[in-house]
N, C-alpha and C positions, 0 to 999 in steps of 0.2 A: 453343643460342640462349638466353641469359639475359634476351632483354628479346623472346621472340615473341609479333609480333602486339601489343605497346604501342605508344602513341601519344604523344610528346614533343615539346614547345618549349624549344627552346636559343635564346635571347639572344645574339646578337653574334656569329653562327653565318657571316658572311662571310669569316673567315681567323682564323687564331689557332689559338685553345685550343678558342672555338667551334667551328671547323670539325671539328676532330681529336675532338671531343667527337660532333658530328651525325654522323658517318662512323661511329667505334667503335659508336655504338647503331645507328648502320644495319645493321652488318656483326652485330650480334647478334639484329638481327629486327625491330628498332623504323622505325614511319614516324615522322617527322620532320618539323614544320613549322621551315623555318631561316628565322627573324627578325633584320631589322636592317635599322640607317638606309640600310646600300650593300644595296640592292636585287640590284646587277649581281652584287654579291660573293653574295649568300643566294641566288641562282639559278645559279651555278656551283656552291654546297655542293650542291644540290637535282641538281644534273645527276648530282654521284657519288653519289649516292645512288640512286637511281636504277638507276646502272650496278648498285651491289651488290645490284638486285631487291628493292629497296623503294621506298615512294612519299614522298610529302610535298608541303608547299607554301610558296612561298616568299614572304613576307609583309615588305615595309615598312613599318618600325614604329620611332617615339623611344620609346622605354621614358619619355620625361619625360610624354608626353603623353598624359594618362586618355584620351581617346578613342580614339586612333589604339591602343589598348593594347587595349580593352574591341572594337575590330573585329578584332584578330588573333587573339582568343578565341572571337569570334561566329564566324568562318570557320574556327577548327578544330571546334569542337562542332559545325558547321551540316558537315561532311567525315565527321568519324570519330565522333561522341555523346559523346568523352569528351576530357579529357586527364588520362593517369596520371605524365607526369612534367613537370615544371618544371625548367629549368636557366637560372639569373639571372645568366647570364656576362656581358650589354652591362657595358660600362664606358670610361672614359674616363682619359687623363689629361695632361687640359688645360691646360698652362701648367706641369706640372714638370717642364719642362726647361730652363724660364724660367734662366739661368746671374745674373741679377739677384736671384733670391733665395735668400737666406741664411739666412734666419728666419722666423719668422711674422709678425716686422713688417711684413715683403718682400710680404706676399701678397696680391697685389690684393682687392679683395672679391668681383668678379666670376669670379673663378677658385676662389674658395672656394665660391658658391655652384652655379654649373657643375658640380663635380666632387659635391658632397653632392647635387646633382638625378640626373644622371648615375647615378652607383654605389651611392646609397643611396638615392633615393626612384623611380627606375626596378623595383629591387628591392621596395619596395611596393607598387608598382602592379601588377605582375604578380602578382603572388601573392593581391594583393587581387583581382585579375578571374579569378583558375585557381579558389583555394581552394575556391569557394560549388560549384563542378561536380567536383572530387574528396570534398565531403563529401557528395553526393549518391552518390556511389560508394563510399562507405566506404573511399577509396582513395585513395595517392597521394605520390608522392615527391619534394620538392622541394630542390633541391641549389642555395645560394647562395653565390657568391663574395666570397670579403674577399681580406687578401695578408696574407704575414708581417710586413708592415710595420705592420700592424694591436696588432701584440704588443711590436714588435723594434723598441728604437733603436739606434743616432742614425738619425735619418732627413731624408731632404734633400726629403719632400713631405710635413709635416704634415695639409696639408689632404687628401692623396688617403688617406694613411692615417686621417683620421679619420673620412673615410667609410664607410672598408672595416670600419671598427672599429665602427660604427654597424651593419652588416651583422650581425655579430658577435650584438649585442643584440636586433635583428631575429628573425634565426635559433632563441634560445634560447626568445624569449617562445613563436613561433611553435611552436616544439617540444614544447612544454609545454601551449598552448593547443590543438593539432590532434592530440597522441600520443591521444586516449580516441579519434579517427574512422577511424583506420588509416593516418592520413596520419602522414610522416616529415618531417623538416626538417633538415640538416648543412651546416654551412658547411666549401670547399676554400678551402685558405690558401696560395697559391701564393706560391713564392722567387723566385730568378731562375732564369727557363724562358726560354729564347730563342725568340720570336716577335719577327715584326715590331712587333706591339702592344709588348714589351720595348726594341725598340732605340729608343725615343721617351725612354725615360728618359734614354739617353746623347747625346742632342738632335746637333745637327744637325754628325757628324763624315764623315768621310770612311770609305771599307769599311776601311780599314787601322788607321784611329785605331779604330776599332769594334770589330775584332775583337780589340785588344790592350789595350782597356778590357775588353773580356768574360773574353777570357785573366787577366788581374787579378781579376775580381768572381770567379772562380772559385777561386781562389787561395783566397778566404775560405769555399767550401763546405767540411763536411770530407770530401765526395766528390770533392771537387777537380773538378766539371763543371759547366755550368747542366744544368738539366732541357730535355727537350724539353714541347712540345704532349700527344704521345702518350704520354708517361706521366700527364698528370694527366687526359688524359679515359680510366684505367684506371679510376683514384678517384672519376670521376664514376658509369663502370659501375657500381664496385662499390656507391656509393651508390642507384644506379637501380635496380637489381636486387636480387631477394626472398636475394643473399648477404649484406644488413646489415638481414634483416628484424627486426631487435630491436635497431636504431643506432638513434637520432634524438638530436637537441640537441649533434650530436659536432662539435668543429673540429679538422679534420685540416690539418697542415701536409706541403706537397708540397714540400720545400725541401734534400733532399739532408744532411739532418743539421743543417741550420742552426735553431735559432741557437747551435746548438753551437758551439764553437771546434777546430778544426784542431790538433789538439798535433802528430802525426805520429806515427812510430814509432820 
């Protein structure tokens, strides 16, 4: 059990990456509070959990909203006394699949700042209401999300990548500033991983047009596959857990080789 008897919040914990994320630390000993706007979806993560003989609680929470953020903190401290891990997976991406835009010119304003509240100041808020109760523990591990698109162009969603990319910056300060209290800080840089949150990027096709647009984005991994969920909430493990206990300020890319190029053999 790499994470027995710890206590973690995962962000956007109702399906996805989230989900695949609150489960693998379930299944290694961790209770789980599973956060996020879909209520119904973070009390279904909380049921398997559950099943796999551990506890948690499942919390409706906008990661935009200082308040509703600083009560899903107060009711895990007021549960367990602590939390030792943070994972900043909520995110969004709202309007890129918009086929109207082409450029940055294209991009409305309120889509820009939706996505930068969203994916990049959701992630300071959280961190800003865990930090002050893992420095009191000399403890603690927090794991935030950016995407390759953060790194890697051309890209067809400047705006969501420049939030992830802001994550990025977040992350190192942060790394730097909390490495002397025992706290950690790594940002996962995920590719294309097929989840539902994934099929939003290829907007609004048919299951056939879908899967032969994925068949294609794969083409340019050099593993020639997407990822799933449950290989990157390995990397969140490994992050969580005292196997990266002398990692901090790391961005790991989950991307199957990319942004490598495919030569073949």
């Amino acid at each position: 059990m790499l994470l027995a008897d710890k206590v973690a919040i995962v962000t956007g914990a109702a399906g996805g990456i989230g989900r695949a994320i609150a489960l693998r630390f379930a299944k290694e000993g961790c209770d789980v509070v599973t956060a996020d706007l879909n209520l119904e979806g973070a009390n279904e993560t909380l049921d398997e959990i559950r099943k796999l003989g551990r506890d948690g609680l499942a919390i409706q929470v906008d990661v935009t909203n200082s308040a509703m953020v600083q009560t899903m903190v107060e009711k895990t401290i007021e549960k367990y006394g602590r939390i030792d891990i943070l994972v900043n997976n909520a995110g969004t991406l709202f309007g890129v699949a918009d086929p109207s835009i082409k450029s940055i010119a294209d991009i409305p304003e309120q889509a820009w700042d939706r996505l930068v509240e969203i994916n990049l100041k959701g992630c300071f808020l959280c961190s800003k209401q865990v930090v002050p109760h893992m420095k009191e523990k000399e403890y603690g591990k927090i794991i935030n999300f950016s995407t390759l698109g953060a790194i890697h162009t051309p890209s067809v969603a400047p705006h969501y990548n420049a939030a992830k990319a802001g994550v990025l910056g977040l992350t190192f300060d942060m790394a730097s500033e909390l490495a002397p209290r025992g706290i950690t800080v790594n940002a996962i840089m995920p590719g294309p991983i097929r989840t539902s949150f994934y099929d939003k990027v290829v907007g609004d096709l048919s299951e056939e047009a879908k899967e032969t647009r994925f068949k294609n984005m794969a083409k340019n991994v050099p593993m020639q596959r997407m990822g799933t969920a449950d290989e990157v909430a390995s990397v969140a493990l490994f992050f969580a857990s005292e196997l990266s206990s002398y990692v901090t300020g790391v961005q790991l890319l989950v991307a199957g080789g990319m942004p490598l190029v495919p030569t073949g053999l």
